[in-house]
Every structure is written in C-alpha cells, then in structure tokens.
N, C-alpha and C positions, 0 to 999 in steps of 0.2 A: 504493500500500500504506500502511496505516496506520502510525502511529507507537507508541510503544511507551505513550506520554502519552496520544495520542490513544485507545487502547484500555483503557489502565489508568488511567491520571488520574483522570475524573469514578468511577472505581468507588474510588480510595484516597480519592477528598473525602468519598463517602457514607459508605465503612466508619469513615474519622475524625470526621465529626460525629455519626453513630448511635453508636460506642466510648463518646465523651467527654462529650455529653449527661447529664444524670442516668437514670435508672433503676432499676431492680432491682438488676441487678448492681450497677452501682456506688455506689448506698446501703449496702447491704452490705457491700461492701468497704471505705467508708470505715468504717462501726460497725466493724467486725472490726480493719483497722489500729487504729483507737482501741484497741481493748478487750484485743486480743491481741499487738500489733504487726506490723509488715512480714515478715519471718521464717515468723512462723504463722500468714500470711495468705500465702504463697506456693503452698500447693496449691492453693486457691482459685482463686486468679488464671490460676494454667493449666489448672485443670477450665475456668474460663468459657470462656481463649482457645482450647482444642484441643476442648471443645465447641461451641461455634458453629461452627469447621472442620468436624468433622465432618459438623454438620447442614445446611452449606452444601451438602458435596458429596454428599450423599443427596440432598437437595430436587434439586441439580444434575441427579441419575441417575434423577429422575422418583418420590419419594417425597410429593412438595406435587401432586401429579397424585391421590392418595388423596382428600385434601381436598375437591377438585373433584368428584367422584362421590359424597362422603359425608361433606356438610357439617353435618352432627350433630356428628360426631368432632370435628370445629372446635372447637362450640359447649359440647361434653361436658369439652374440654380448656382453654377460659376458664376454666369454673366450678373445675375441678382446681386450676388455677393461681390461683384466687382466692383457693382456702381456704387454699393452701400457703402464700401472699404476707402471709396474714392471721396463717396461725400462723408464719412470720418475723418480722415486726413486732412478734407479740408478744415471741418471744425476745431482739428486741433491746431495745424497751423496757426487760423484765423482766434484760436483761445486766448479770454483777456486773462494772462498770468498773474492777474492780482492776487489770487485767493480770495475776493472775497466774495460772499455769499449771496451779494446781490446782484453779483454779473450777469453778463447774458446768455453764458454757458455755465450747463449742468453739469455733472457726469451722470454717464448710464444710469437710472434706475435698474431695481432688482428684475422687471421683466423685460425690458429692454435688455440686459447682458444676457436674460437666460434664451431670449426670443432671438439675440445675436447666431447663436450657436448652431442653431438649423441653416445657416449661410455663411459660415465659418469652415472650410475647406478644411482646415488643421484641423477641426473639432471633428468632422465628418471621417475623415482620415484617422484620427484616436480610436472612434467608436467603433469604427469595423475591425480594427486591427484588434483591440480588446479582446470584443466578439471571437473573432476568426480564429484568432492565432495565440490568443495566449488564455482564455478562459477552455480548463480541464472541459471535455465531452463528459465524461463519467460525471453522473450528480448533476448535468444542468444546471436543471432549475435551481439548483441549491448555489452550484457556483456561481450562476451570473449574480446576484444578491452582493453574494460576497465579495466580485469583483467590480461592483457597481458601487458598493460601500469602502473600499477598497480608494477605485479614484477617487473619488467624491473625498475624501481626506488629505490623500496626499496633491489632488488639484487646488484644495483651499488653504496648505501649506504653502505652495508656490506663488499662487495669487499676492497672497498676504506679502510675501517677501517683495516681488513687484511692486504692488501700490507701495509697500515699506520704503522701498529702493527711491522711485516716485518722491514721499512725503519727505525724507530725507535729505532730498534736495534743495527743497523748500529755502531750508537756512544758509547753503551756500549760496544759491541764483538768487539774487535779489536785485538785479539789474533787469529792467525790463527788456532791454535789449537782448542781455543774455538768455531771460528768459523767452524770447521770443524766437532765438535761438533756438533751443530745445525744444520745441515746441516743432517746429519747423522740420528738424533732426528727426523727432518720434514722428511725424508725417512722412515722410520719407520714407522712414524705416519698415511704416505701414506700407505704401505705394508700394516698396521692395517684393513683399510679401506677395503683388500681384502677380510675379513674373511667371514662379512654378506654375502658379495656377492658368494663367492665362495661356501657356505654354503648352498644358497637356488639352486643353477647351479648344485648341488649334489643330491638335494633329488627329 
C-alpha cells in the first residue's frame, strides 16, 4: 500500500511550484498589495485559492471531458482570457499608487478573483494536471477531496507571500514615479504571460 508521501508528495511539489511561479495571479497580487495593501488584498487571495479548489474538483467530476468533445470552447476561452488579461494590465499600469482607499481602483473582490480562474490559462492548466496526473486512481473519490484540500492550502500559502511581497513594498516605493514604475513592470509582466498562450491558440 502506498504511502501517504508517496501519493501526495509529487502532487504538493506540483501544486507548490505552479502556486509560486509568476503568473496572472500573482502579478496581481503583488500590484494590489502594492497599491492597496495586504488587508484589501485578502479577498482576492481567497477568490484565487477556493477558486482553483473548486475548479479542481469539477475538472475532477469530468467537466475538462467538455473540452475534449469541443475544443473550440478551449480556443473561444484563450481569446476571452486574452482581452481580460489585457484590460488588467491596463488597470494596473493606469493604478493611482497612493494607497488610498478612496481611489478609483479596487482590487479584485472575492468573486471576481475566484470568477478570474475559469479564464486563467495557468489555472486551467493546474487543474487538469492535478486531475490527470498526479491524483492516485485507487480511492477516487476519496483522493480528489484530499487533493483539492491539499491545493486549496498550499495555493493560499503562496498567494499570501505574493500580496506579502506586494505590501512590503509599500514602504520602500514611495515615489510616485517609482511607483508608477512598478506598476507599469507588473503590466508587462502580465502582457508577458500572453505569449504561451496566444502561441498554442495559433497553431
């Protein structure tokens, strides 16, 4: 019988390098800790990590099976996520770096980051891989549970250190210049993000 390592281990190494990684999410999160702080960057942080749970255990109960029969939808849901990623980056660029509470940028609400997720190419690409490749056959229904409780911890580890990274900023940038710098930087960084994508949506 397996070990509890041997069944869960290489799925916590994935879900921790996929978390921690840059990406979407967590460009975002680090502009928002910037811009907003840790605090009101906390809904955020648990839309991404109890939205990817969720979309773990759908793909799990045979939702990434759609896909497969009708791989348009796929291709209809790059393009979605393209424009969306495009007009986030601008919002971050265009972010008033004050910090304060009464600017004219938010950051993400909790259903907005968790509603991000379903048009998150990186997020879509975790879940199947979960699924696919690293949740034991034997036990199912039992594993997915536990590998959906699993991410869902060590995704809200990672986050937290992002928005941290983010809010920590805070007291070195205090030029608004510089801060519009960074801002600009994590736009980018986002756009970056489009290349994979828009890349495999091509061929």
């Amino acid at each position: 019988m397996p070990s509890l390592w041997d069944s869960f281990g290489p799925l916590a190494v994935f879900v921790l390098v996929t978390s921690i990684t840059p990406g979407p999410n967590n460009t975002m999160l680090a502009a928002s800790g910037l811009n907003h702080g840790f605090r009101r960057t906390i809904p955020q942080m648990l839309g991404i990590s109890i939205g990817i749970v969720v979309m773990v255990a759908l793909v799990g109960i045979g939702l990434g099976s759609i896909f497969d029969r009708l791989p348009f939808l796929y291709v209809a849901l790059k393009y979605i996520s393209a424009l969306y990623l495009i007009w986030l980056a601008w919002k971050i660029a265009t972010s008033d770096a004050s910090g304060s509470t009464t600017g004219s940028t938010k950051p993400l609400s909790f259903l907005q980051a968790a509603g991000f997720q379903w048009i998150n190419p990186k997020a879509w690409v975790m879940a199947v891989s979960i699924v696919s490749a690293y949740t034991p056959r034997h036990d199912f229904l039992f594993n997915l549970p536990v590998a959906c409780l699993m991410c869902g911890i060590v995704s809200l580890l990672t986050v937290s250190l992002w928005a941290g990274f983010g809010a920590s900023m805070r007291r070195w940038l205090t030029r608004p210049t510089i801060l519009r710098g960074f801002n600009i930087g994590m736009a980018l960084l986002l756009l970056a993000s489009l290349y994979p994508l828009m890349q495999e949506a091509t061929t």
